[in-house]
C-alpha positions as CSV (number, residue, x, y, z in Angstrom):
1,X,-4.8,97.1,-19.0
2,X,-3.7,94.3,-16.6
3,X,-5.1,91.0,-16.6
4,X,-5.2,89.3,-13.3
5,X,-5.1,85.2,-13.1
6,X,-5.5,83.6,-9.6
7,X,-4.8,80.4,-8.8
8,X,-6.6,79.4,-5.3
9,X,-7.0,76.6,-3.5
10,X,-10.7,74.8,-3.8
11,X,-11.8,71.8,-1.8
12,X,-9.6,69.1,-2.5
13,X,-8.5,70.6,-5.9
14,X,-7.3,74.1,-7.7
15,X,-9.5,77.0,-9.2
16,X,-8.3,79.5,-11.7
17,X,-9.8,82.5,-11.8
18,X,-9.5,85.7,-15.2
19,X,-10.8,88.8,-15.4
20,X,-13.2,89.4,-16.5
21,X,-14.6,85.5,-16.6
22,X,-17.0,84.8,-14.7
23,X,-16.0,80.8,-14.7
24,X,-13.6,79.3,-13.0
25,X,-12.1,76.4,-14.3
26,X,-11.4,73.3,-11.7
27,X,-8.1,71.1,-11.8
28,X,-7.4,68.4,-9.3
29,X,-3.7,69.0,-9.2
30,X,-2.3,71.9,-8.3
31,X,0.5,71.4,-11.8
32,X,-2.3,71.3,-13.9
33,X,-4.2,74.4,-12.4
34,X,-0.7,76.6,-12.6
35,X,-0.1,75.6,-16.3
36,X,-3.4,76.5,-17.3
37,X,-2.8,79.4,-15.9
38,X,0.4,80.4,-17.5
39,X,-1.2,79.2,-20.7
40,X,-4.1,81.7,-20.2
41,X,-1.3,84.6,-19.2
42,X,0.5,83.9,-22.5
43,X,-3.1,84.0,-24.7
44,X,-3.2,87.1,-23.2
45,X,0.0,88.9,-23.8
46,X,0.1,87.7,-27.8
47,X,-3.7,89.3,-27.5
48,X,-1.9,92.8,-26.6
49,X,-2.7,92.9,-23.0
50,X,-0.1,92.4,-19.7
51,X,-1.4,89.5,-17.5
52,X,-0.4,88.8,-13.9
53,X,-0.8,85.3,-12.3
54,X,-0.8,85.5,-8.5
55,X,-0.6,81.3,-7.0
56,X,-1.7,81.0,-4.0
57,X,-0.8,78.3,-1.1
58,X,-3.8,75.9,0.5
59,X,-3.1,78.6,3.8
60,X,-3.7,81.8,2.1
61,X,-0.2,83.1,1.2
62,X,1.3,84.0,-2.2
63,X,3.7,81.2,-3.1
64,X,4.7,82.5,-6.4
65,X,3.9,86.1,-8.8
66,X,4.3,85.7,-12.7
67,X,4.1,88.6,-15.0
68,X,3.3,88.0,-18.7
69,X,3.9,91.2,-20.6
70,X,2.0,92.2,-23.4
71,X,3.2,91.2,-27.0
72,X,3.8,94.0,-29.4
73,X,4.4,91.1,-32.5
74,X,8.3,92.0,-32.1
75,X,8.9,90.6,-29.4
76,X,10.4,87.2,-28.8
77,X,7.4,85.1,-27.3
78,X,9.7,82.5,-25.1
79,X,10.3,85.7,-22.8
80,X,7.0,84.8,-21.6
């Protein structure tokens, strides 16, 4: 199954967004917001499961796509 993480633009801060949480968690800085995403992406693979992190721009578009792919217990983690 693939895990989607969004990171969105909110106000004058950053929201990041899992299925299938229904909180968001709120960073004031952008940095933050992105390495709590990755963070969340890497829980996720060493859980078994692929996670994709989509970070959007404060217009709307997709500034940057990260895949984190699921951990089998061989594999080397820093690949992710």
């Amino acid at each position: 199954m693939l895990r989607m993480i969004s990171v969105t633009p909110a106000g004058d801060g950053w929201t990041v967004s899992a299925e299938p949480f229904d909180n968001e968690m709120l960073f004031f800085s952008g940095a933050k917001a992105e390495s709590a995403a990755r963070r969340m992406g890497r829980t996720i693979a060493k859980g078994g499961e692929t996670a994709e992190i989509s970070i959007f721009l404060r217009d709307g578009s997709l500034a940057a796509r990260f895949v984190c792919p699921a951990i089998d217990g061989v594999a080397d983690e820093r690949a992710i």
